[in-house]
N, C-alpha and C positions, 0 to 999 in steps of 0.2 A: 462574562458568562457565568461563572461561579455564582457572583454576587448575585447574581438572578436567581441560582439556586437555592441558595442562603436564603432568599427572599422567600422563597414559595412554600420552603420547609417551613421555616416560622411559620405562616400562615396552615399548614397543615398541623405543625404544636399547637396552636392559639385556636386552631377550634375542632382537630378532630378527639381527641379529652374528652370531652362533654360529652361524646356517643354513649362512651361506655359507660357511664352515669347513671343512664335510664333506666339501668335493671336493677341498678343495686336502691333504686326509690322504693321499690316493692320490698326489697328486705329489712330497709329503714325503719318500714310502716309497721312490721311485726313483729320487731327485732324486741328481745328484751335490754331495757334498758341498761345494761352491764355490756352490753355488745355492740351497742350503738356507738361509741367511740371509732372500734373498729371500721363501722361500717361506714361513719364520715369519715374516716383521715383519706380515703381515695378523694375526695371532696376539694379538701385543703389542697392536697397535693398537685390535684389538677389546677385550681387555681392558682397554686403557687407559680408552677410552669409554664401558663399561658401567659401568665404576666411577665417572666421572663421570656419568652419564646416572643412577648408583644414588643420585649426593648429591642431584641432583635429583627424585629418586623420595621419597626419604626427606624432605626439605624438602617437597613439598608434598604428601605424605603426611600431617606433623605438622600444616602448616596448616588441611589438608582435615576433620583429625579437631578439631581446635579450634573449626572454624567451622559445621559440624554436629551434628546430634543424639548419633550415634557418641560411645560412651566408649573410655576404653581399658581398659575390660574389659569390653570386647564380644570374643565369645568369637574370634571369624575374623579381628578386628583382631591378639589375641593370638596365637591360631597364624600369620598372618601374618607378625607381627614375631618370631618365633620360629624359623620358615624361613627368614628376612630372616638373621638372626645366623648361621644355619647355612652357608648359601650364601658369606656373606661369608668365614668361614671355610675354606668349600670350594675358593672362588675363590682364597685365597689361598696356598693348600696345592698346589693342581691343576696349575694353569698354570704359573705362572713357574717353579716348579724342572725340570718338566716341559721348558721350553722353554729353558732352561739347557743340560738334559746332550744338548738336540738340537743346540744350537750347538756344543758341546763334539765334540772325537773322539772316536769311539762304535762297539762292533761290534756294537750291539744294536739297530740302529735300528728292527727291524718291532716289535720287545718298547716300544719309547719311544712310538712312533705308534701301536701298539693302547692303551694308556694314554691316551696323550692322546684317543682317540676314544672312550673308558669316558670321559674326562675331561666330555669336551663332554655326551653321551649324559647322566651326570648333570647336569651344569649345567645343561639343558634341561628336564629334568624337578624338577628342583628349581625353579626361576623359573616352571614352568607352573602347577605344584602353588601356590605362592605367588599365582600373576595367577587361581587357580582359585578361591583363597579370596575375593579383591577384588574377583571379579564376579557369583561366586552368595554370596556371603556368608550363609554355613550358620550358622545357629543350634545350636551342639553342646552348651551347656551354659543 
């Protein structure tokens, strides 16, 4: 029963972050350059912790499905872990270089922070779609 705890917390690390995100795009966008630092490190840090809070998701993820009925070809197990690869991917693509050319001198900063807020917008909907599959667990095949 823990480990199910353990489990769901992860998945509230791993995507509830990103909320608070959304307000600080507006300050990004007006922020004088010398401030902007500040105003990504919540940025970094969030993706630092969902990436951890992800190894934790995925560890008692494996456990959860070894120690139950659940196969892993249960069909929402596999589009789960499937979205899973995706997002990791997404994550890694998204963010960081994103949050690179913001640290960077830049004349294009509303063109980097509408990106970055398409950034989050998918990132949210990719991990909800995921936490959608893990809790109605659809029978598709």
């Amino acid at each position: 029963m823990l480990l199910l705890y353990i489990h769901i917390f992860s998945v509230v690390l791993s995507i509830g972050p990103y909320f608070i995100l959304f307000p600080l795009l507006a300050r990004i966008r007006v922020a004088p350059f010398e401030q902007l630092p500040d105003y990504l490190e919540p940025f970094r840090i969030t993706v630092r912790l969902t990436k951890h809070a992800g190894h934790v998701l995925v560890a008692t993820g494996i456990i959860l499905t070894w120690l139950t009925a659940w196969t892993w070809k249960t069909s929402w197990i596999i589009v789960t872990v499937l979205i899973m690869v995706a997002s990791l991917y997404f994550i890694a693509r998204a963010f960081s270089p994103l949050l690179r050319k913001l640290k960077a001198p830049h004349e294009n900063r509303d063109f980097l922070v509408n990106k970055l807020r398409m950034a989050l917008i998918w990132y949210v909907i990719i991990t909800l779609s995921m936490m959608w599959f893990m809790v109605a667990k659809p029978t598709l095949w």
